[in-house]
PyMOL commands that place a pseudoatom at each C-alpha (Angstrom):
pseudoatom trace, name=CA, resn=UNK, resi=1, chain=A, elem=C, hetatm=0, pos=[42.316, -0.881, -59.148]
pseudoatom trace, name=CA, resn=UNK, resi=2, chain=A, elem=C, hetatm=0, pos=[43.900, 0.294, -62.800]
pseudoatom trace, name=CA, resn=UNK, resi=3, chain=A, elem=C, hetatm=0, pos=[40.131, 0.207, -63.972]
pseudoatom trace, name=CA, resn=UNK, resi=4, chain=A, elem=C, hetatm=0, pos=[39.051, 2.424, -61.478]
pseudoatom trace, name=CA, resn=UNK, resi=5, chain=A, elem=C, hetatm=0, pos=[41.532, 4.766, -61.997]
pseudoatom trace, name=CA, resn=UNK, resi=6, chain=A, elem=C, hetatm=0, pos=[40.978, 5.179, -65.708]
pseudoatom trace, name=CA, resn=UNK, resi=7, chain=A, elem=C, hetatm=0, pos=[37.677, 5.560, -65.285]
pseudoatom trace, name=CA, resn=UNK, resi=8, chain=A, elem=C, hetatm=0, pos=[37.825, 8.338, -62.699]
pseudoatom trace, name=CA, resn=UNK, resi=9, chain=A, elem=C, hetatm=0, pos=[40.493, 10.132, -64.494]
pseudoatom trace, name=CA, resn=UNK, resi=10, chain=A, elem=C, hetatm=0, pos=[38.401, 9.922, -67.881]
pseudoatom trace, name=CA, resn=UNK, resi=11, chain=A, elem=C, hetatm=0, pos=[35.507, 12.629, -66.916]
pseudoatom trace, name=CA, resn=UNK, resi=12, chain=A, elem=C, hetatm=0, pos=[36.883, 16.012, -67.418]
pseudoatom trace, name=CA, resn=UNK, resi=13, chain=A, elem=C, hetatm=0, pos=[34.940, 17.399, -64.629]
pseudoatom trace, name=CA, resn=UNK, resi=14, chain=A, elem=C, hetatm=0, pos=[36.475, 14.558, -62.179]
pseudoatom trace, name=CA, resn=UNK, resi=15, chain=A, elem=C, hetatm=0, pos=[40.165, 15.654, -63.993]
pseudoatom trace, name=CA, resn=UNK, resi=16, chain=A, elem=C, hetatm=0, pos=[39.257, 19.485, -62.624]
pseudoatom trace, name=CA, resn=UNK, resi=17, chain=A, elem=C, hetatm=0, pos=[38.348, 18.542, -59.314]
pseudoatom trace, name=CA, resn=UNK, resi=18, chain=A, elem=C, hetatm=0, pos=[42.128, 16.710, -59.011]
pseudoatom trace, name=CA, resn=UNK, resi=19, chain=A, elem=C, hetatm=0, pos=[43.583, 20.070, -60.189]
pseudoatom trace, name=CA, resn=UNK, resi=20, chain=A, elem=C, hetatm=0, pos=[41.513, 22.221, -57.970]
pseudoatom trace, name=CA, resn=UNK, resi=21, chain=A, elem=C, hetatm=0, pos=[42.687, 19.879, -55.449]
pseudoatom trace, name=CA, resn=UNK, resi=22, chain=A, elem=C, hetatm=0, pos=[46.448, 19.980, -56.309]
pseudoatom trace, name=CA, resn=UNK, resi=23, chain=A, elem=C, hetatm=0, pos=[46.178, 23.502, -56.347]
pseudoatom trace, name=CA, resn=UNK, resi=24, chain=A, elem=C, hetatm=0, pos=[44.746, 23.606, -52.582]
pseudoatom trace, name=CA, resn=UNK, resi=25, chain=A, elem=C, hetatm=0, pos=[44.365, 20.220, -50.535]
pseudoatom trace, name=CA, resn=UNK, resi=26, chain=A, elem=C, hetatm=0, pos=[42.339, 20.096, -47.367]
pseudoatom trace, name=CA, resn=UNK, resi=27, chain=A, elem=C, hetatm=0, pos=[38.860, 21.091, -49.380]
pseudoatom trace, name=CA, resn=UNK, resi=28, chain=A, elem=C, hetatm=0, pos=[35.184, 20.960, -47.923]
pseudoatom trace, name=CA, resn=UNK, resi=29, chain=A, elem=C, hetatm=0, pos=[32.689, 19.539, -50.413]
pseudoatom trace, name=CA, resn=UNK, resi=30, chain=A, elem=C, hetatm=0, pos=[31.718, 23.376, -50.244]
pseudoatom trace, name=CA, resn=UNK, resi=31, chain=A, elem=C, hetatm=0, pos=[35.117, 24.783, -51.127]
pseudoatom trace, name=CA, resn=UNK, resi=32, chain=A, elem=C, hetatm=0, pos=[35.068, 22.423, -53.575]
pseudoatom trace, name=CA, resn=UNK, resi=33, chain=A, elem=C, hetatm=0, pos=[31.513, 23.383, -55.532]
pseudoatom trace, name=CA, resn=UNK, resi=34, chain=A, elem=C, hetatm=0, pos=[32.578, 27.303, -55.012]
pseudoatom trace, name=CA, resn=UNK, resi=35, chain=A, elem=C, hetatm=0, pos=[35.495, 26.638, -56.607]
pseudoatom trace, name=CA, resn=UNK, resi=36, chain=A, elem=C, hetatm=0, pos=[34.282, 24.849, -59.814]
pseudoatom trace, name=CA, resn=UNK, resi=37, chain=A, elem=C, hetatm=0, pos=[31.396, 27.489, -59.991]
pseudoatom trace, name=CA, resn=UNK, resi=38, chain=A, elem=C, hetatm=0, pos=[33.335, 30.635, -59.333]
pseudoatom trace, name=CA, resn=UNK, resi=39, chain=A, elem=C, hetatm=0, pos=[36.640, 29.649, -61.709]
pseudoatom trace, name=CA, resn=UNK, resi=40, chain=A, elem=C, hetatm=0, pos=[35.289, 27.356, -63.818]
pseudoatom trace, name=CA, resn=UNK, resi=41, chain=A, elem=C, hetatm=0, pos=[32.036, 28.132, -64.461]
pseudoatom trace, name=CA, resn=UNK, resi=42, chain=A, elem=C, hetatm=0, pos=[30.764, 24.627, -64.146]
pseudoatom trace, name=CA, resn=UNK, resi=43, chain=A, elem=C, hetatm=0, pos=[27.017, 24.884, -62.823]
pseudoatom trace, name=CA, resn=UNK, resi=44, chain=A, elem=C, hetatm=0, pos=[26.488, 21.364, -61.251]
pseudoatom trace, name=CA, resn=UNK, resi=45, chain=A, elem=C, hetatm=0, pos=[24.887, 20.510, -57.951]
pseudoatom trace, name=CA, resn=UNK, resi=46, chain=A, elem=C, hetatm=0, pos=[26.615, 19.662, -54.933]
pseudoatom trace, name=CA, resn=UNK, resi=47, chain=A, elem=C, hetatm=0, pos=[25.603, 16.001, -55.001]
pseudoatom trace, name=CA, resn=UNK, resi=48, chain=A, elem=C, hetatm=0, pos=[26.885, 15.753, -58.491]
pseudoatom trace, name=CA, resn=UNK, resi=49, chain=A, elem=C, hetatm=0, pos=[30.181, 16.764, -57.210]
pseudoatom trace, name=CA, resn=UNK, resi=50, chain=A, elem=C, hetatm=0, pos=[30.031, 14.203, -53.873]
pseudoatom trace, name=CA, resn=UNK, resi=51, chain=A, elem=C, hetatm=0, pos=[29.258, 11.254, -56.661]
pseudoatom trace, name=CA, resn=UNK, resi=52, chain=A, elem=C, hetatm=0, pos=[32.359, 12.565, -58.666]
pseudoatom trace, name=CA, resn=UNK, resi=53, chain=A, elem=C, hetatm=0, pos=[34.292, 12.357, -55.466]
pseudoatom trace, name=CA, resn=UNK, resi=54, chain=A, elem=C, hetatm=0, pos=[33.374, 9.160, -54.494]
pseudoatom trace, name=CA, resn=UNK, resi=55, chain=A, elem=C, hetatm=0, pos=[34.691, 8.035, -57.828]
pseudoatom trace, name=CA, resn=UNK, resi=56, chain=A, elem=C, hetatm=0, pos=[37.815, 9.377, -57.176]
pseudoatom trace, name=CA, resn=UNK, resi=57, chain=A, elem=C, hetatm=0, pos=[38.111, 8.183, -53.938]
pseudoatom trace, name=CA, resn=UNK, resi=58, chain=A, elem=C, hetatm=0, pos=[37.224, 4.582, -54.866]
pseudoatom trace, name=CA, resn=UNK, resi=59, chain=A, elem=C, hetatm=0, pos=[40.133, 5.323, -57.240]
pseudoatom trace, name=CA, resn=UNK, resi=60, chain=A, elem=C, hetatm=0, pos=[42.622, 5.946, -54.598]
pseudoatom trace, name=CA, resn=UNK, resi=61, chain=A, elem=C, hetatm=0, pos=[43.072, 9.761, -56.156]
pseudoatom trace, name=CA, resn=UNK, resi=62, chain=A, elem=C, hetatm=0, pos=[41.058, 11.592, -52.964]
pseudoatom trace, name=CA, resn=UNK, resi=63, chain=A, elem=C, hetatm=0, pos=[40.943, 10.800, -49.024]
pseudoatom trace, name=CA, resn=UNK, resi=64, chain=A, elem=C, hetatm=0, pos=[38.562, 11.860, -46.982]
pseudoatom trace, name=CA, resn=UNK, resi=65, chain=A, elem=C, hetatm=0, pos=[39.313, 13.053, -43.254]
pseudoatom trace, name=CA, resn=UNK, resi=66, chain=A, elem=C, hetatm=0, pos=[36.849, 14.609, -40.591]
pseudoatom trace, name=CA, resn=UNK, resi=67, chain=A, elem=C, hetatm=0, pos=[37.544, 17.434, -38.961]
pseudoatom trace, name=CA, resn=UNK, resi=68, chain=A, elem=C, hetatm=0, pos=[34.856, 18.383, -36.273]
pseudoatom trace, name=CA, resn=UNK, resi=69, chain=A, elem=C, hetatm=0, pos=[31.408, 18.159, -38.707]
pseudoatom trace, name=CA, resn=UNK, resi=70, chain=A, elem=C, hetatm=0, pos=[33.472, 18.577, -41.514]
pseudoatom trace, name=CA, resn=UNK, resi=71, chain=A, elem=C, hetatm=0, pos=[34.720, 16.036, -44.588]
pseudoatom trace, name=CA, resn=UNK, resi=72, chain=A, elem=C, hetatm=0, pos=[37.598, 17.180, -45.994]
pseudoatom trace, name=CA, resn=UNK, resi=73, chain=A, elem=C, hetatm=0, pos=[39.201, 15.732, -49.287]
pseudoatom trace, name=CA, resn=UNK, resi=74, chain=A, elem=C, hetatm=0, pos=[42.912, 16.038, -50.013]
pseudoatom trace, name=CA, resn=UNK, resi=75, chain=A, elem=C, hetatm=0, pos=[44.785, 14.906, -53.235]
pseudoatom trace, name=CA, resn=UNK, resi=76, chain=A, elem=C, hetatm=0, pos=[46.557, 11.313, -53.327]
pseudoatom trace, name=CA, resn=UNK, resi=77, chain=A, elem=C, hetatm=0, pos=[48.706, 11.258, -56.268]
pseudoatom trace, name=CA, resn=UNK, resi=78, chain=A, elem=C, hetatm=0, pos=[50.097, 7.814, -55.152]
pseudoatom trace, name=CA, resn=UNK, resi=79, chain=A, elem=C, hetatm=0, pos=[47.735, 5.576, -57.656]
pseudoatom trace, name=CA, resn=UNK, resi=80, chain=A, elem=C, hetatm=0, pos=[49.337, 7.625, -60.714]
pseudoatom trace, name=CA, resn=UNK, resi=81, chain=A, elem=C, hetatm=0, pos=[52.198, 5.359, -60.296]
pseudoatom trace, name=CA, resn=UNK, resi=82, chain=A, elem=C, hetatm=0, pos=[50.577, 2.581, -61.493]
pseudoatom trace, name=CA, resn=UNK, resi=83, chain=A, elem=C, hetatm=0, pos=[50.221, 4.478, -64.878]
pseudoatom trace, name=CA, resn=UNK, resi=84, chain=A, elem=C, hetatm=0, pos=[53.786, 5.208, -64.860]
pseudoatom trace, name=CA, resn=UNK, resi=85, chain=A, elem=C, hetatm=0, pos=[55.561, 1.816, -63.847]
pseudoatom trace, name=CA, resn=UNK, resi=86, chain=A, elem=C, hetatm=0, pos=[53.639, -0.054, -65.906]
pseudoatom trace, name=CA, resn=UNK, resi=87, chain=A, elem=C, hetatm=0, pos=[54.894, 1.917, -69.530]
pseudoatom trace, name=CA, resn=UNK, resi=88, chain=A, elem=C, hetatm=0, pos=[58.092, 3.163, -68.523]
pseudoatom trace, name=CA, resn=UNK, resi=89, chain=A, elem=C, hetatm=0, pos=[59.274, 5.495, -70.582]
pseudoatom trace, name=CA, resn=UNK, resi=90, chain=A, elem=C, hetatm=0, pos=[63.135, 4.590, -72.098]
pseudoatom trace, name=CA, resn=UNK, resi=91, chain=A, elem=C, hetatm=0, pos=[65.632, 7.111, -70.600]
pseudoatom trace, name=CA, resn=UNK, resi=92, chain=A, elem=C, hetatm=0, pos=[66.783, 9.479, -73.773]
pseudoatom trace, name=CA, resn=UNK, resi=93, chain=A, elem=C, hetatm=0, pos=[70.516, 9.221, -72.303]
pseudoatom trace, name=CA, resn=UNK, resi=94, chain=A, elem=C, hetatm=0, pos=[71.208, 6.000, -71.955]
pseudoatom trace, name=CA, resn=UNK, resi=95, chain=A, elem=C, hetatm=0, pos=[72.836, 3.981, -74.215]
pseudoatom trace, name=CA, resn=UNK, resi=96, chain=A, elem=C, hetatm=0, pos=[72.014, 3.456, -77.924]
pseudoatom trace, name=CA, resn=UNK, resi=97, chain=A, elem=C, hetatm=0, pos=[71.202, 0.250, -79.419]
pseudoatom trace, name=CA, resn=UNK, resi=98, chain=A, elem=C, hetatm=0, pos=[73.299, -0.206, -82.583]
pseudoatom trace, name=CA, resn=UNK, resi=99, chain=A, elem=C, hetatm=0, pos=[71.521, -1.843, -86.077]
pseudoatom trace, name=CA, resn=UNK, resi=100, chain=A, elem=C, hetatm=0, pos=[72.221, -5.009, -87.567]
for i in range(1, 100): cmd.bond("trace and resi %d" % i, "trace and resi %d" % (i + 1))
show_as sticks, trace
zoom trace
């Protein structure tokens, strides 16, 4: 699962989709192509954007939910765990090791 999450969080259009969708969770695959067109300028076609969100839901980053006809994706930051138990970063406040 590590592999798929490094490769869905390496494309930068894949990265803006996760902020769009921390921003506002609960998106339609149409809120979701308005919203990368209108703020971010990014001209690409709506299946372009369902193949990027497959990736990041085969990543564990996006779930999908129907409501009535419509597929709504919401955010899953859970996976971005993995990144940070596996290189913890030292606590600055603990205690010092001393030199030999």
């Amino acid at each position: 699962m590590a592999d798929d999450l490094f490769k869905a969080l390496a494309d930068p259009t894949r990265r803006t989709i996760l902020d769009e969708l921390a921003e506002k969770s609960g998106q339609t695959l149409f809120e979701i192509c308005s919203r990368l067109s209108m703020k971010h300028q990014l001209g690409i076609s709506r299946q372009a954007v369902s193949q990027h969100l497959a990736v990041l839901e085969a990543a564990g980053l996006v779930e999908t939910r129907r409501e009535g006809r419509y597929k709504v994706h919401d955010l899953n930051t859970a996976p971005l765990r993995q990144i940070a138990e596996r290189w913890p970063v030292p606590d600055p406040s603990g205690p010092e090791k001393s030199a030999p």
